[in-house]
matplotlib code that plots the C-alpha trace (Angstrom):
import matplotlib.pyplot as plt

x = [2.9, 2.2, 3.2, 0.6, 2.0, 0.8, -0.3, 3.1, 4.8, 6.1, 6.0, 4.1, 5.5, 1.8, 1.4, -2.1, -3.7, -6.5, -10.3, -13.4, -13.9, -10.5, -8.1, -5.2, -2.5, -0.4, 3.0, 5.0, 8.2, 10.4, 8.8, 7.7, 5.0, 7.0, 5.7, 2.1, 3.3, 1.0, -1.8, -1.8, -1.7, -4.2, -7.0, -6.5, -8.1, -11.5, -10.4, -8.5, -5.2, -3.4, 0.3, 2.6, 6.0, 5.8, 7.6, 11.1, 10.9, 12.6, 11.2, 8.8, 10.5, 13.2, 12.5, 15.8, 14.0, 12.6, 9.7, 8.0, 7.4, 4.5, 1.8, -0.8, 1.3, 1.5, -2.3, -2.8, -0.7, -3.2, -6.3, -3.6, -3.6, -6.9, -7.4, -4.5, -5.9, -9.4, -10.8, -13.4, -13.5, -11.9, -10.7, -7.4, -5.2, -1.9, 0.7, 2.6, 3.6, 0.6, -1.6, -1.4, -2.1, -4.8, -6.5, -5.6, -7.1, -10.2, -10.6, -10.1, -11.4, -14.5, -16.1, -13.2, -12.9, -15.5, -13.5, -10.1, -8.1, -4.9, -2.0, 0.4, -0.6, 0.6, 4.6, 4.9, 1.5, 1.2, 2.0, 4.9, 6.6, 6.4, 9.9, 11.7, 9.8, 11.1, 15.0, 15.1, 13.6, 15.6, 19.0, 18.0, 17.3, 21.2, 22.7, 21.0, 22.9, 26.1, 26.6, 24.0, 20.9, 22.6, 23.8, 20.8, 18.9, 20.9, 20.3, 16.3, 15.8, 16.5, 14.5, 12.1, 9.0, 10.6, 12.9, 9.4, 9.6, 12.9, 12.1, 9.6, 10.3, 14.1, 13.9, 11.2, 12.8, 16.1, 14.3, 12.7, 16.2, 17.6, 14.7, 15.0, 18.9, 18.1, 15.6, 17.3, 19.3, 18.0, 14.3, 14.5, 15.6, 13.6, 10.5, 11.7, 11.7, 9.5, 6.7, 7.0, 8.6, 6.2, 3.2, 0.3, 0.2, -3.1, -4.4, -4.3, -7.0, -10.0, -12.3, -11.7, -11.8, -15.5, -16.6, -15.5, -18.0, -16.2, -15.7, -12.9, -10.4, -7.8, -5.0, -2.0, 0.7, 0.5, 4.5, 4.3, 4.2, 4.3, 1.0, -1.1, -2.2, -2.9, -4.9, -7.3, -7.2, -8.3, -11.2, -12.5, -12.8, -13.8, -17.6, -17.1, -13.8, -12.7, -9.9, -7.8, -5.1, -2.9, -1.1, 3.0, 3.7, 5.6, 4.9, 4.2, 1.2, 0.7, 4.1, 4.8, 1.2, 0.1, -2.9, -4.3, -3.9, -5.8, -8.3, -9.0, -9.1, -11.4, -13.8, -13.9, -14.3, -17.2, -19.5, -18.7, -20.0, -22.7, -24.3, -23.3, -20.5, -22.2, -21.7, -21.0, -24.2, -24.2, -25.3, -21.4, -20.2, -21.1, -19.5, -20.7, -19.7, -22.8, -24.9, -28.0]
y = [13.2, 10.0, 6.8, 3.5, 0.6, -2.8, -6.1, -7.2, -4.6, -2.8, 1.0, 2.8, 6.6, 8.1, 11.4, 12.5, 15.7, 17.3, 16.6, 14.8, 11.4, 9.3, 8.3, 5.9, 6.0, 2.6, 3.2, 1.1, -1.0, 2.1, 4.7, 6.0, 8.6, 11.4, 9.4, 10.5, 14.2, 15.4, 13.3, 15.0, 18.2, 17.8, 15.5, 17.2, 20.6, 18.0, 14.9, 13.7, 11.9, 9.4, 7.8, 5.9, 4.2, 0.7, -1.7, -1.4, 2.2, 4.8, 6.2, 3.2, 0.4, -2.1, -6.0, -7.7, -10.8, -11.4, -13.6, -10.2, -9.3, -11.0, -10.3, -11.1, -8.4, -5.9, -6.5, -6.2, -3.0, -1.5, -2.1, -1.2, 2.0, 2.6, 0.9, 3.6, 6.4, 5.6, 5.5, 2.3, 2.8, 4.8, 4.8, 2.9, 3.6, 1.7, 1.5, -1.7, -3.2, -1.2, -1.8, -5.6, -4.7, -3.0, -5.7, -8.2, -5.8, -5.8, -9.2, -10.0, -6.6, -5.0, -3.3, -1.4, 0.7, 2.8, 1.6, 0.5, 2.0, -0.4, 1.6, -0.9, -3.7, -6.8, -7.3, -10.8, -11.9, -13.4, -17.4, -17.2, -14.3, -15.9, -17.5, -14.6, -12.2, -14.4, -14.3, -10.9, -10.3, -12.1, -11.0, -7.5, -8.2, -10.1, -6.8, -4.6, -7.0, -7.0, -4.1, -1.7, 0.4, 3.0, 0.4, -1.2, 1.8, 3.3, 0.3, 0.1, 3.4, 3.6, 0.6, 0.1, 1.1, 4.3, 5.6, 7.4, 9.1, 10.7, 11.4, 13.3, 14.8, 14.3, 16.5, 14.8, 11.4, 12.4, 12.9, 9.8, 8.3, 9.7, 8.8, 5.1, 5.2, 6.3, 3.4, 0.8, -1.9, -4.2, -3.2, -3.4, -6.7, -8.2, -6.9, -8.5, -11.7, -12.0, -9.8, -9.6, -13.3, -14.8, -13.1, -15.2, -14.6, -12.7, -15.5, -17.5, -15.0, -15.0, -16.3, -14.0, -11.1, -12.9, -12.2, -8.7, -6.1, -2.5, -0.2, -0.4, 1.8, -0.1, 2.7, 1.7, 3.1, 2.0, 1.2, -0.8, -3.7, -5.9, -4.6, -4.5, -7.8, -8.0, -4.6, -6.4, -9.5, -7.4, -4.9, -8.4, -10.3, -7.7, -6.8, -3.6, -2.6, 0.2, 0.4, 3.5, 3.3, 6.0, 6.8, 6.6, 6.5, 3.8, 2.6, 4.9, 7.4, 9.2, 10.5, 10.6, 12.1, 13.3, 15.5, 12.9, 10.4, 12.7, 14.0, 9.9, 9.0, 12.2, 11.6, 7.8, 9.0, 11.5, 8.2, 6.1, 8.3, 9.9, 5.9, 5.8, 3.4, 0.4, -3.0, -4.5, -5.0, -8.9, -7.7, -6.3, -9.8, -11.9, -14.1, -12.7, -9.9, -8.1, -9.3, -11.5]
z = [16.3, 18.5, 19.8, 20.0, 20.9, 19.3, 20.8, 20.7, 22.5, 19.1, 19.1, 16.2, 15.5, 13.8, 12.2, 13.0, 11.5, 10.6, 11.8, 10.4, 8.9, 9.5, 6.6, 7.5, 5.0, 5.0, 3.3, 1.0, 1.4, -0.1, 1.9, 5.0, 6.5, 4.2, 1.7, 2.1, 2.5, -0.5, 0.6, 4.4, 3.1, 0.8, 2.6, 6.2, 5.1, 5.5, 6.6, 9.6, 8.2, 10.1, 8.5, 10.9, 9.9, 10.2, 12.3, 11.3, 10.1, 12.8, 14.6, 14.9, 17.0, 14.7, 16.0, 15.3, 15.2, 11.6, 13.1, 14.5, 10.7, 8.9, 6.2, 8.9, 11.5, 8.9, 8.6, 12.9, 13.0, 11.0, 13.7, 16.2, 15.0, 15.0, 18.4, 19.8, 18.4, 19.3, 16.0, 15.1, 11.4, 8.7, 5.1, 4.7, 1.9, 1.2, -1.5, -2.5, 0.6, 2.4, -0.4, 0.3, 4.3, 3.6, 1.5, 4.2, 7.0, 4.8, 4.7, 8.5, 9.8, 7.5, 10.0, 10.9, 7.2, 5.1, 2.1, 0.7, -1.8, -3.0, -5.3, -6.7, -5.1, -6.7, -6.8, -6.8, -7.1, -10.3, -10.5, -13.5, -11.7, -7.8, -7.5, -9.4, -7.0, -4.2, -5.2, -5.8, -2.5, -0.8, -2.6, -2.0, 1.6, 0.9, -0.4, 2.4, 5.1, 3.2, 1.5, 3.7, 2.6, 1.0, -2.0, -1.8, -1.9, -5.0, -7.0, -5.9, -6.8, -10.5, -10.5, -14.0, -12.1, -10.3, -13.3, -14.2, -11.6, -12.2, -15.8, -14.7, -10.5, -10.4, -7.2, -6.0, -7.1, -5.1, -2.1, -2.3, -3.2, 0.0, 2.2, 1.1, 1.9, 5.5, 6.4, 9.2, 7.3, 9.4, 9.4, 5.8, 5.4, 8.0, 6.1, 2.7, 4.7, 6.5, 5.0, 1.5, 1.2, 2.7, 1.7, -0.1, -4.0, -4.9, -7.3, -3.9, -2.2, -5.0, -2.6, 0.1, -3.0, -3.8, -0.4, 0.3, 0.1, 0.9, -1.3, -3.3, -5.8, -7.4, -9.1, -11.0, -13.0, -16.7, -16.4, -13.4, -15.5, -12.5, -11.2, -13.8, -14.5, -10.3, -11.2, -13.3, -11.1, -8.2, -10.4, -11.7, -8.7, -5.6, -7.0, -5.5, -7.1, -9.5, -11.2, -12.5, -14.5, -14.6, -17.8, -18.2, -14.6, -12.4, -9.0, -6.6, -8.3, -5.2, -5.3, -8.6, -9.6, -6.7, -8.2, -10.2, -7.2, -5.2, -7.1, -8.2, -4.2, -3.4, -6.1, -4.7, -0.9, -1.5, -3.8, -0.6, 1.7, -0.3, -0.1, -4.2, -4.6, -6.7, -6.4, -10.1, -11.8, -12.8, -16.2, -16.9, -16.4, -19.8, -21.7, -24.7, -27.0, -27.3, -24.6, -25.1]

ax = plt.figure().add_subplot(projection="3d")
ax.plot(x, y, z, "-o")
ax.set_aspect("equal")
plt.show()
């Protein structure tokens, strides 16, 4: 375990184990480094795995001023990780909320990661859906504030992307139940507002997609409704993207599937740094049925 402090003065707890290439595991809205608990273990017999709690997530440092959380902070915290632990480039993974950071910190920072890999990355992304993304956030960021995490948390959980989950883990989905219920109330909320609120859709971002040449695996849960059309938006727009679907699973694969997760994310991390990850051929994008 460690502490790195940010730019802004904000302190980072980081777990930070194993040895050899770096991995940096950014963790989603409903979770925290325990989160990535099947990934550590896993990747660190090769790998050196770094996962830290964001700002807002005990033992990291709690901001009670909601203007210290941003998409474009979430994005920063990422390179001031790296930056504390003395580590110029790595592969960054992220779910949800992470996944979104990590496509951000790929934009602004490319030198900084051997590849990107983005799990559920989408929530609120797509046009139609924008304002009714935006209520909810802020009404569950309401609830938190009024009623504290542990309602919140009750109601989040059975939620129609996480209910997968339970069908399948319910120990494993209790824990994650329980772990959401202890997050700060206020660290919570102020990350609905001022991260996920205010966050750019996707369908905003297709230029900066155009332009980014890292390897990237896109992996989403076949039931995560929400995400899948941002899936596709993301495989056909980054010319370096993959995208994995995972079959009758919700949000979160890494938890709720974490040997296909991993066994998807190893496969991709041993192309990238064998030289073999393509860029799309321009002869798989046609118009036409058959080709000419």
């Amino acid at each position: 375990m460690a502490t790195i402090t940010t730019d802004d003065g904000v302190r980072l707890h980081v777990e930070d184990v194993g040895t050899g290439t770096p991995i940096v595991f950014v963790h989603e809205w409903a979770g925290d480094t325990r989160s990535y608990e099947p990934q550590l273990r896993h990747f660190s017999r090769t790998y050196r795995c770094i996962a830290y709690n964001a700002r807002g997530y005990p033992p990291s440092d709690v901001p009670e001023d909601a203007g210290s959380y941003s998409q474009d902070r979430a994005r920063d915290d990422i390179r001031d990780v790296l930056d504390g632990l003395g580590i110029e480039r790595a592969h960054v993974v992220g779910t949800s909320m992470g996944a979104f950071a990590t496509l951000h910190f790929g934009f602004a920072y490319p030198n900084r990661a051997w590849s990107l890999v983005l799990t559920g990355c989408g929530y609120g992304a797509e046009p139609d859906t924008h304002s009714l993304f935006l209520e909810e956030t802020l009404r569950t960021a309401g609830t938190i504030e009024t009623a504290g995490m542990a309602e919140a948390a009750g109601r989040y959980a059975v939620g129609p992307s996480r209910v997968q989950y339970l069908a399948k883990d319910a120990r494993g989905w209790n824990e994650f139940a329980t772990r959401l219920a202890e997050h700060s109330a206020v660290g919570s909320a102020n990350t609905l507002r001022g991260v996920q609120a205010r966050r750019p859709s996707l369908w905003d971002l297709t230029d900066a997609m155009r332009a980014l040449e890292l390897p990237t695996l896109v992996i989403s849960g076949d039931e995560d409704h929400a995400c899948l059309a941002p899936a596709i938006l993301l495989k056909q727009t980054i010319q370096t993207a993959a995208l994995a679907v995972v079959p009758n699973t919700g949000h979160a694969v890494n938890t709720e599937e974490p040997d296909t997760f991993n066994r998807l994310v190893g496969d991709f991390f041993h192309q990238v740094e064998a030289g073999r990850w393509p860029r799309r051929d321009p002869r798989a994008v046609t118009t036409t049925i058959y080709g000419r």
